[in-house]
Chimera marker file (.cmm) of the C-alpha trace (Angstrom):
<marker_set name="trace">
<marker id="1" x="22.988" y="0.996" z="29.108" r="1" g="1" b="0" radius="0.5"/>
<marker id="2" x="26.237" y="0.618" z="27.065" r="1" g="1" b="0" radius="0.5"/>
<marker id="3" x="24.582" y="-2.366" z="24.616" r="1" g="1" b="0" radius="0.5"/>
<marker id="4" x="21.819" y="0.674" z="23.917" r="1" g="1" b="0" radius="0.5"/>
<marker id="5" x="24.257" y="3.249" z="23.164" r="1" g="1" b="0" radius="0.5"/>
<marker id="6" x="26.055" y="0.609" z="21.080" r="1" g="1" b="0" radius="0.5"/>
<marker id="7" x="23.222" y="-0.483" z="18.825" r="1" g="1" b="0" radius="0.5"/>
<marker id="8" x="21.989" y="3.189" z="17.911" r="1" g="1" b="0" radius="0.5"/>
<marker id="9" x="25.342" y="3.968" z="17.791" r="1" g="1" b="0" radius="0.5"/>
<marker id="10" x="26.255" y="0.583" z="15.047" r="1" g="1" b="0" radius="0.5"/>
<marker id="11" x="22.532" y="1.788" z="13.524" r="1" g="1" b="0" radius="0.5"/>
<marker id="12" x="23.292" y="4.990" z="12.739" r="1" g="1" b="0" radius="0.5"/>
<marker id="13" x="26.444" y="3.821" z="10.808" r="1" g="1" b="0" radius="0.5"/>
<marker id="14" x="25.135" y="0.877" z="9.607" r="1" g="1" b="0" radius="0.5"/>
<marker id="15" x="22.432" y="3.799" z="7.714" r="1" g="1" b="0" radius="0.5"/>
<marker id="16" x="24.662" y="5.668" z="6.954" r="1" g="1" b="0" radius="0.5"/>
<marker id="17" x="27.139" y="3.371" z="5.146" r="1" g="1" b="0" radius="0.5"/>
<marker id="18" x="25.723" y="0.277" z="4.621" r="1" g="1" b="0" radius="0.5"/>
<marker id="19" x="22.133" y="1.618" z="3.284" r="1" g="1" b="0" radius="0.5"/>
<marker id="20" x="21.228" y="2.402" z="-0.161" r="1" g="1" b="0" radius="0.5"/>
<marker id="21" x="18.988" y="4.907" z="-0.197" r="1" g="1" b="0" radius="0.5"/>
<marker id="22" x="16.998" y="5.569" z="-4.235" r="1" g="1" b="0" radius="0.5"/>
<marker id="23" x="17.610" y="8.865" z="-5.828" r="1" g="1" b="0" radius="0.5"/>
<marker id="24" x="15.246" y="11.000" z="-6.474" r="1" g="1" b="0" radius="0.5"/>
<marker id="25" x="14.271" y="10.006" z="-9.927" r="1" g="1" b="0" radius="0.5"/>
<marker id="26" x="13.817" y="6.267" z="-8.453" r="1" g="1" b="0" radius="0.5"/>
<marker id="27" x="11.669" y="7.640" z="-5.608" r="1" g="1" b="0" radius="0.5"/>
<marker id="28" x="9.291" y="9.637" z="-7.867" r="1" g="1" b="0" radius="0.5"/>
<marker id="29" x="8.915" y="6.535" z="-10.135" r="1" g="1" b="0" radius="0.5"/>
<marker id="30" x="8.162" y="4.272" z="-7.011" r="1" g="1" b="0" radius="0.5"/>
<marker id="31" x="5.670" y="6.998" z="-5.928" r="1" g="1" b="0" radius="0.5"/>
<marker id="32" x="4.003" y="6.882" z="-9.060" r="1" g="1" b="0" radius="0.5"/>
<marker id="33" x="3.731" y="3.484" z="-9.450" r="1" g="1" b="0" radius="0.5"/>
<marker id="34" x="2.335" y="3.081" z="-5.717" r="1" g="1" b="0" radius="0.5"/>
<marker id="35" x="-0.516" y="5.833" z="-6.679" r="1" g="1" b="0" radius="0.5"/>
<marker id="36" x="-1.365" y="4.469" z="-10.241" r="1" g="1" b="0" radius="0.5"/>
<marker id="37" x="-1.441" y="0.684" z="-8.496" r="1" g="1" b="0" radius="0.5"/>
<marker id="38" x="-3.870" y="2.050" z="-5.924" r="1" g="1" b="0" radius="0.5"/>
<marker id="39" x="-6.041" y="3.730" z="-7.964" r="1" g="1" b="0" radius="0.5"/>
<marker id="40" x="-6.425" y="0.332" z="-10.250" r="1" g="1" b="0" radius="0.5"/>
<marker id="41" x="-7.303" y="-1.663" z="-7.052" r="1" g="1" b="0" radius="0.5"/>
<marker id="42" x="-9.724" y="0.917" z="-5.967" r="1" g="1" b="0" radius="0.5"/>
<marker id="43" x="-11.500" y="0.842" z="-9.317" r="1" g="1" b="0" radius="0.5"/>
<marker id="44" x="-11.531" y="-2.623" z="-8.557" r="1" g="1" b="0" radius="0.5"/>
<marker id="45" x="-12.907" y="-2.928" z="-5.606" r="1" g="1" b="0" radius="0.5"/>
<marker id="46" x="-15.513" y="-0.021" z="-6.067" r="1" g="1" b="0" radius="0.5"/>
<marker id="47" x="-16.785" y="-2.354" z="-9.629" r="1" g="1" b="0" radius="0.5"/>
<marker id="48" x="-16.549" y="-5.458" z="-7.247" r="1" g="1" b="0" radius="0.5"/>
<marker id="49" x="-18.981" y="-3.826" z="-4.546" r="1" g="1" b="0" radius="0.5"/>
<marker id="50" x="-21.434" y="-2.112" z="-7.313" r="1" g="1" b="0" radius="0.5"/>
<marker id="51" x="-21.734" y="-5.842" z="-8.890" r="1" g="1" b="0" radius="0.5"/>
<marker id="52" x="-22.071" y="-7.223" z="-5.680" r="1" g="1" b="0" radius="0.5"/>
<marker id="53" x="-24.341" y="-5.167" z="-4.524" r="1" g="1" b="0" radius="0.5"/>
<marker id="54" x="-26.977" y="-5.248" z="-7.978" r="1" g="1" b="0" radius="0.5"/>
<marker id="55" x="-26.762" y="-8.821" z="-7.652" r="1" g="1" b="0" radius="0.5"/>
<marker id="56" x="-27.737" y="-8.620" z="-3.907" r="1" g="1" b="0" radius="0.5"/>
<marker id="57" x="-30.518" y="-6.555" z="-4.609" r="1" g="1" b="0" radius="0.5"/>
<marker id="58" x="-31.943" y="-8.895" z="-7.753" r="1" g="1" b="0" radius="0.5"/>
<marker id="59" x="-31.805" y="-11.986" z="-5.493" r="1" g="1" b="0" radius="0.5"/>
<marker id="60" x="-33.772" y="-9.702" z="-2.801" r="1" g="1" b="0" radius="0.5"/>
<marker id="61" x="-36.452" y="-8.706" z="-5.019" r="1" g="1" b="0" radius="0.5"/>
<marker id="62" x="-36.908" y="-12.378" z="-6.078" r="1" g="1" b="0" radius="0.5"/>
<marker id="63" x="-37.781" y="-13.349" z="-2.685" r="1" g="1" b="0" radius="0.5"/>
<marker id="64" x="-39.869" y="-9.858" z="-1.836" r="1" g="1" b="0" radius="0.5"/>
<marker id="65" x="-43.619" y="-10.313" z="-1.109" r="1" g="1" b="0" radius="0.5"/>
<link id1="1" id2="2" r="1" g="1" b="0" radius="0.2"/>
<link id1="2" id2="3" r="1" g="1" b="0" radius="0.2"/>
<link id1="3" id2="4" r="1" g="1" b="0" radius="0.2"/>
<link id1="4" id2="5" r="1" g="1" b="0" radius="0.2"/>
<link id1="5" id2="6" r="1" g="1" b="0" radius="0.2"/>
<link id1="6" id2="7" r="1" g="1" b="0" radius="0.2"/>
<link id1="7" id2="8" r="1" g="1" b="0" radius="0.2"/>
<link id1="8" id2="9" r="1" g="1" b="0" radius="0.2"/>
<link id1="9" id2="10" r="1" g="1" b="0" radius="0.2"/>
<link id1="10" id2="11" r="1" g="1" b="0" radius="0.2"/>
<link id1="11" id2="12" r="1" g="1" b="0" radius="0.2"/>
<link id1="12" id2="13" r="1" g="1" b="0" radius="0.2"/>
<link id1="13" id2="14" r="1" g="1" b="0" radius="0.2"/>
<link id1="14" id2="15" r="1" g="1" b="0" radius="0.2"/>
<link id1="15" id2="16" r="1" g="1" b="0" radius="0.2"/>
<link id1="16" id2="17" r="1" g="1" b="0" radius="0.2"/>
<link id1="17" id2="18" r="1" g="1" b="0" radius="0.2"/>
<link id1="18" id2="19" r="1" g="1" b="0" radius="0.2"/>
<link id1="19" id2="20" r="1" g="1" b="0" radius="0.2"/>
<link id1="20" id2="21" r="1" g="1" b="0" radius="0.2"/>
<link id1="21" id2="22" r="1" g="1" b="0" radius="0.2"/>
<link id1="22" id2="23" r="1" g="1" b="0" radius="0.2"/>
<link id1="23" id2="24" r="1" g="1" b="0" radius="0.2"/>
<link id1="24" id2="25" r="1" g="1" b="0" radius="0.2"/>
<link id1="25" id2="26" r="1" g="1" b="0" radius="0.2"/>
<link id1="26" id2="27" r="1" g="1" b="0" radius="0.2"/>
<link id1="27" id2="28" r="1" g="1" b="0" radius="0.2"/>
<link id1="28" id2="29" r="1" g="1" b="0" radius="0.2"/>
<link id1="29" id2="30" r="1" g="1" b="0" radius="0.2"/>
<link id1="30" id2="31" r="1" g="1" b="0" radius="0.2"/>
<link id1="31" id2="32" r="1" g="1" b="0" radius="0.2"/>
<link id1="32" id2="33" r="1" g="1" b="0" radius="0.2"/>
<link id1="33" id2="34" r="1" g="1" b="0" radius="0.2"/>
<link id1="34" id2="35" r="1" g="1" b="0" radius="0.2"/>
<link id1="35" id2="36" r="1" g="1" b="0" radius="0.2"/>
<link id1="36" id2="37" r="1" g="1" b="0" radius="0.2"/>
<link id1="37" id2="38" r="1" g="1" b="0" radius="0.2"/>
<link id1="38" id2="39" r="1" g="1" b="0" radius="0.2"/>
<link id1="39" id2="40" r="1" g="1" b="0" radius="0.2"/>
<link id1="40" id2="41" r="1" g="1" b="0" radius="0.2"/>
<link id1="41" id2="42" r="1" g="1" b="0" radius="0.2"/>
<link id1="42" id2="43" r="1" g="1" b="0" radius="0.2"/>
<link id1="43" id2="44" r="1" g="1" b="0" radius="0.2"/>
<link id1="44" id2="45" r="1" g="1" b="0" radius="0.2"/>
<link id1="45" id2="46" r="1" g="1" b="0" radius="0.2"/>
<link id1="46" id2="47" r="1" g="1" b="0" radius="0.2"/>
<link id1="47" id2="48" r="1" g="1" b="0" radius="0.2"/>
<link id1="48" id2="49" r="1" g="1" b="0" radius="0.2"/>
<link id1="49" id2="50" r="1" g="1" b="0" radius="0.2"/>
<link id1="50" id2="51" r="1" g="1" b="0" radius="0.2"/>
<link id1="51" id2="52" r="1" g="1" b="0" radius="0.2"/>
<link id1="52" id2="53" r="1" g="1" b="0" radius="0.2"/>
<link id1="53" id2="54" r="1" g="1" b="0" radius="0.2"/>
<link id1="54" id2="55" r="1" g="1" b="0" radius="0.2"/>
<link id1="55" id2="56" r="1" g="1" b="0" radius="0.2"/>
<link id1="56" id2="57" r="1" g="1" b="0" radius="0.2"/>
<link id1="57" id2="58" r="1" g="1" b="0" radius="0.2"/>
<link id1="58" id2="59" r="1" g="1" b="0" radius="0.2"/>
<link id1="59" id2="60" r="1" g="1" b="0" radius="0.2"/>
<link id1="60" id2="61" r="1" g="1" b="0" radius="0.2"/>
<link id1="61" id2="62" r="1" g="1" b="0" radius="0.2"/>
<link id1="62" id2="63" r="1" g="1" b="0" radius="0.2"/>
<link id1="63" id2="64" r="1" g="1" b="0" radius="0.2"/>
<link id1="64" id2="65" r="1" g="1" b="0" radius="0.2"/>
</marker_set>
């Protein structure tokens, strides 16, 4: 039980000291960047699975009776 208490002990300092944690102008910017990136990759993906899926749908009709 004492190595447990140690390590959350050494942890919590270690976060404390040793950690550098952004400011808030840094977070914001991060945050932005994360929502602007996903938004690209979902535009992406959403052109990706219309194409996809008119292509799908020529190739069917080519073999339709």
């Amino acid at each position: 039980m004492n190595k447990v208490s140690t390590y959350i002990r050494e942890s919590y300092r270690e976060l404390l000291e040793k950690v550098t944690w952004p400011t808030w102008t840094q977070l914001q910017q991060s945050t932005v960047i994360v929502l602007v990136a996903t938004l690209i990759i979902t535009a992406m993906v959403a052109v990706m699975d219309f194409g996809s899926n008119q292509v799908l749908k020529l190739i069917y009709s080519l073999f339709k009776n």
